[in-house]
BAKE-805968 format. One line per field, with one value per residue (C-alpha): residue in three letters; z, y negated, x negated; residue number from 1. Coordinates in steps of 0.25 Angstrom, whole numbers, plus 5000, padded with zeros to 4 digits. Each point is the difference from the previous one (the first is absolute). Layout:
N
aa	(ALA|...)
zz	(Z|...)
yy	(Y|...)
xx	(X|...)
i	(NUM|...)
END
This chain:
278
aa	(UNK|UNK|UNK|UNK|UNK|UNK|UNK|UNK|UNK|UNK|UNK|UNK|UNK|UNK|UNK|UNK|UNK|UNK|UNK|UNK|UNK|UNK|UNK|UNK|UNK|UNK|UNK|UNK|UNK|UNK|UNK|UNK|UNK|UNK|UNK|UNK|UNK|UNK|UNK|UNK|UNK|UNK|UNK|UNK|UNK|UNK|UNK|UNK|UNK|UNK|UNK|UNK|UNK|UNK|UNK|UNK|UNK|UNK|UNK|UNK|UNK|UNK|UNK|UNK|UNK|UNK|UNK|UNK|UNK|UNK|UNK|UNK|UNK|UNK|UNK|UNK|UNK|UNK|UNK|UNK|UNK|UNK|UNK|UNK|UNK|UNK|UNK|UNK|UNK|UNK|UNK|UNK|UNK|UNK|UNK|UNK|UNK|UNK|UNK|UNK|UNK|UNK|UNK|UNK|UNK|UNK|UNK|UNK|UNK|UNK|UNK|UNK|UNK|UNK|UNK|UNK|UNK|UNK|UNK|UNK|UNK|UNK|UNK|UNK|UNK|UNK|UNK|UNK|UNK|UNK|UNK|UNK|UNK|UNK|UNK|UNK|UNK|UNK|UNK|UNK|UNK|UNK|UNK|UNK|UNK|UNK|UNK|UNK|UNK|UNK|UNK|UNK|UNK|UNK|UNK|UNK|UNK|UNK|UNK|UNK|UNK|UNK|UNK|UNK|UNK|UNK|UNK|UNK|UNK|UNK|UNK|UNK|UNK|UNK|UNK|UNK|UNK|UNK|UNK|UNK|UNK|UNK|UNK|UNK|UNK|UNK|UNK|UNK|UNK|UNK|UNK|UNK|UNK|UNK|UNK|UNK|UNK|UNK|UNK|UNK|UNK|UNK|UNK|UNK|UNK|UNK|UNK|UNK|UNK|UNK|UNK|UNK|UNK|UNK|UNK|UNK|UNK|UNK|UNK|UNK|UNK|UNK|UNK|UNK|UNK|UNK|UNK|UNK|UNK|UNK|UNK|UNK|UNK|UNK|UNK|UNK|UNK|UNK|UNK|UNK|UNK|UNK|UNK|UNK|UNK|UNK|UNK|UNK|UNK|UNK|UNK|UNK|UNK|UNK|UNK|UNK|UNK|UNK|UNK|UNK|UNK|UNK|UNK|UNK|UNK|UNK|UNK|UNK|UNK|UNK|UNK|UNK|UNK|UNK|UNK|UNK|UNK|UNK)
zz	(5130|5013|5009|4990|5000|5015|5002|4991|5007|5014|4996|4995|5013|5010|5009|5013|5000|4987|5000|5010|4993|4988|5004|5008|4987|4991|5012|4994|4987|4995|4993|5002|4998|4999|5012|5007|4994|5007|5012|4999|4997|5012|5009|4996|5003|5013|5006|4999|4990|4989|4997|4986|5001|5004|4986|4992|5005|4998|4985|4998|5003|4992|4988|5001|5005|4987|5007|5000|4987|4991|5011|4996|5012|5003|4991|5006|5014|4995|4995|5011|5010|4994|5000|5014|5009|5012|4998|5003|5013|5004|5009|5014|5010|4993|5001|4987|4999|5005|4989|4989|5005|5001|4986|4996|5007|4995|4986|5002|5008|4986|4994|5010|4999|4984|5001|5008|4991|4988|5007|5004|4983|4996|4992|4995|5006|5013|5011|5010|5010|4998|5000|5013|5005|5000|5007|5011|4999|4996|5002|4984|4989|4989|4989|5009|4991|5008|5013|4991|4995|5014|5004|4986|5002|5013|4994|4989|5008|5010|4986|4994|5015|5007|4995|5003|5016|5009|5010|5012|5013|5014|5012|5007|4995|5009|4999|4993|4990|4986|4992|5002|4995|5004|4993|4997|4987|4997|4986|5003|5004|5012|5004|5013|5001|5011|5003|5002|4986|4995|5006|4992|4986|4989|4994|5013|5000|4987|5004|5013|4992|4990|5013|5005|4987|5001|5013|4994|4989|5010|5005|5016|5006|5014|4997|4993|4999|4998|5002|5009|5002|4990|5002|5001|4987|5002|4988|5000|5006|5003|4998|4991|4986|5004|5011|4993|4988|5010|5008|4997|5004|4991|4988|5008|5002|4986|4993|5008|4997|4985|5000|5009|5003|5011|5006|5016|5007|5014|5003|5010|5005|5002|5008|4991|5003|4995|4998|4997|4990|5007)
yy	(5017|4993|5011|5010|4992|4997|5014|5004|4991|5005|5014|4996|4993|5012|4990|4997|4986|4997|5005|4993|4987|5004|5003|4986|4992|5006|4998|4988|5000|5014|4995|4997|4985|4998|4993|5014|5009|4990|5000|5016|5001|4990|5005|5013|4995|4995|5008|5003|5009|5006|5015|5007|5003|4985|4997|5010|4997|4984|5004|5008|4988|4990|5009|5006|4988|4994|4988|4994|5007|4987|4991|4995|5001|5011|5008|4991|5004|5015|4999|4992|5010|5013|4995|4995|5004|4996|4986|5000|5001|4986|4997|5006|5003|4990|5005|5001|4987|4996|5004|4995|4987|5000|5006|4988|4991|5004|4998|4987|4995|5004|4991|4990|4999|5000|4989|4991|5003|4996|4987|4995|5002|4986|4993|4985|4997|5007|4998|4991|5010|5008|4991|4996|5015|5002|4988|5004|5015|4999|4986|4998|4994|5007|4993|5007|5011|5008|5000|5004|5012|5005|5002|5004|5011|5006|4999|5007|5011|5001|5002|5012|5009|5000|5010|5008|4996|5009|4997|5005|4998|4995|5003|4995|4986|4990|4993|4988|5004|5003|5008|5000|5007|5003|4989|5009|4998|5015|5005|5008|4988|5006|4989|5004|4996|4995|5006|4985|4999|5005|4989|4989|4993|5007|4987|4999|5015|4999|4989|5007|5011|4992|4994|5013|5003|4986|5005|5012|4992|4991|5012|5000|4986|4996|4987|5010|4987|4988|4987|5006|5010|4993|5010|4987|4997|4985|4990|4995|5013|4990|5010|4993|5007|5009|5006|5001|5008|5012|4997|5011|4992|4988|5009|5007|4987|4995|5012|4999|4985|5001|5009|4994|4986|4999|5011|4998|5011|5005|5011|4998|5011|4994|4988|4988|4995|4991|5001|4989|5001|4995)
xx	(5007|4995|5004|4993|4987|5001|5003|4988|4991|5003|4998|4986|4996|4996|4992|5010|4993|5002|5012|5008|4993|5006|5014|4999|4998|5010|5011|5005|5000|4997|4988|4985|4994|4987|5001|5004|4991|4989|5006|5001|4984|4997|5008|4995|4985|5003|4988|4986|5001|5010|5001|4999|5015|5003|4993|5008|5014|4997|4995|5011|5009|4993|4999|5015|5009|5008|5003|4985|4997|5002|4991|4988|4995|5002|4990|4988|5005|4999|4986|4995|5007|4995|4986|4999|5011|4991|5001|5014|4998|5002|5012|4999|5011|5010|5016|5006|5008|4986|4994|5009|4999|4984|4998|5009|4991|4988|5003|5007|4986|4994|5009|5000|4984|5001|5009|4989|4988|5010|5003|4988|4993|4997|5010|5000|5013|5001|5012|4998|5008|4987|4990|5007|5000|4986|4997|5009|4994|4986|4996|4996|5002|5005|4990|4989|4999|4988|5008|5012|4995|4995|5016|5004|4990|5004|5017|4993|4993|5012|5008|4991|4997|5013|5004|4988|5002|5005|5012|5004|5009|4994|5009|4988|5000|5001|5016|4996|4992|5005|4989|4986|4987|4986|4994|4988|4998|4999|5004|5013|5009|5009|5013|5007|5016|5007|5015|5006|4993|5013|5009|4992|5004|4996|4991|4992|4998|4994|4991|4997|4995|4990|4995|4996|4992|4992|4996|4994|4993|4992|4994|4997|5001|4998|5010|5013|5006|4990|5006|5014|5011|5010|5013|5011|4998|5000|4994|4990|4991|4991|4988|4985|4999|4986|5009|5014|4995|4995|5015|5008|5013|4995|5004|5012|5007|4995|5007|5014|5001|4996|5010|5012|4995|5012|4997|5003|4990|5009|4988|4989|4991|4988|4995|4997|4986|4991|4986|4992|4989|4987)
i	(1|2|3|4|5|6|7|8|9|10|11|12|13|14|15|16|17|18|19|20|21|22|23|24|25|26|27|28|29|30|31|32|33|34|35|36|37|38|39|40|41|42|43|44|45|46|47|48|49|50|51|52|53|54|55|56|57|58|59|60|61|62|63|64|65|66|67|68|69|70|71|72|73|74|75|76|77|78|79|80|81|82|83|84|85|86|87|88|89|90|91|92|93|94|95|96|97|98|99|100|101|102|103|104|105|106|107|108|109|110|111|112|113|114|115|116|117|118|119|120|121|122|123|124|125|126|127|128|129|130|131|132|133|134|135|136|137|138|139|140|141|142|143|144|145|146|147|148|149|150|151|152|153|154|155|156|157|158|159|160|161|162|163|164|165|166|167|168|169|170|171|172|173|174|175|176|177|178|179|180|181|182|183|184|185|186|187|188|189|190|191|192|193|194|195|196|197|198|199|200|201|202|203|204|205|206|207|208|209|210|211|212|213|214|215|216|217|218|219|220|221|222|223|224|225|226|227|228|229|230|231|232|233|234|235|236|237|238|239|240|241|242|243|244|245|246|247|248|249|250|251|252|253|254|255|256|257|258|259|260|261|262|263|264|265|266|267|268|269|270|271|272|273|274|275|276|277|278)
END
């Protein structure tokens, strides 16, 4: 039955692109995830542009593959694909394995900022390990509920747009940086990724990738980093409230503590600074 439908489906798929994608996700098991058919549209919309057949051929695979048939999710991912294939278009120049590994990342980042904002609701009993945390990585007082709820907002922000950012490989990247973005504050949110990205833990990725995302909340800034270059991780960050809650590292090294409280940090690519607030 498998190698009837897979047959079936291949026979469907008249688009070379698409149809190498394909063959590449059912080589393993015979059978599509959903997983896979994402991978197929993204690495299909690794461009400027996706043609009317790309459209069909992928339609034709999220309407006809059995295996994904009984996925929730998959329906949604029909609807929203049908009515707007362009805003697929948002991993650039990544290698297949590549771009596995930074849909993954993307969603877990969701996660991960969720995860924060949960944490930092207020509660009448609240763990000492966080209220330890953001003095160490905000310089505040979990009781001071205004200053709370400026973090909370951007988790939350960071947690609802990206996955409407865009990412794309930099060969031109200097060595020791690990993403980065234009800072600019425009409305399409655009993430550059390193290549020694990929060499990194998983957690700091996911963190990496919610700094990123602050830096595009706070807009244009002369001071990208106000209060210092933090990439060591080392508590306390030492960095005054009014500047940390602009810091994208505050909240980076916030979420992978929250989450792994030994985590040991073996990654530099910046140069630790500090900057003194005047």
């Amino acid at each position: 039955m498998a190698a009837t439908t897979n047959y079936k489906l291949q026979t469907l798929v008249k688009d070379a692109s698409v149809g190498a994608a394909l063959r590449k996700a059912l080589a393993d098991d015979g059978k599509l995830s959903y997983d896979e058919v994402l991978a197929i549209i993204y690495s299909t919309c690794d461009g400027n542009k996706i043609t009317a057949a790309e459209v069909r051929d992928i339609l034709a695979i999220l309407e006809n593959a059995k295996s994904i048939r009984n996925d929730p999710k998959i329906n949604d991912l029909k609807e929203r694909f049908r009515a707007n294939p362009q805003s697929f278009l948002k991993y650039r120049d990544f290698t297949p394995q590549q771009l596995l590994r930074i849909i993954a990342d993307v969603q877990e980042a969701a996660r991960l900022s969720q995860k924060c904002m949960n944490a930092l609701a207020a509660t009448p009993s609240p763990k000492s390990e966080l209220v330890s945390l953001l003095r160490r990585t905000f310089d505040v007082s979990l009781d001071d509920r205004n200053a709370i709820h400026s973090i909370q907002e951007r988790f939350t922000r960071c947690w609802r747009a990206i996955d409407g950012a865009d990412f794309q490989v930099s060969a031109q990247m200097d060595p020791h940086h690990f993403a980065e973005t234009s800072h600019d504050g425009g409305a399409k949110k655009l993430v550059y990724i390193s290549r020694q990205y990929f060499n990194a833990p998983p957690l700091f990725c996911h963190a990496a990738l919610i700094h990123e995302m602050i830096h595009h909340f706070n807009g244009r800034r002369s001071d990208a980093h106000p209060g210092g270059i933090k990439p060591s991780g080392k508590l306390p960050l030492g960095i005054p409230f009014q500047q940390a809650v602009l810091n994208p590292y505050c909240y980076q090294w916030f979420a992978i503590y929250l989450v792994q409280p030994n985590f040991v940090n073996t990654i530099t690519f910046e140069t630790e600074t500090v900057i003194r607030a005047k």
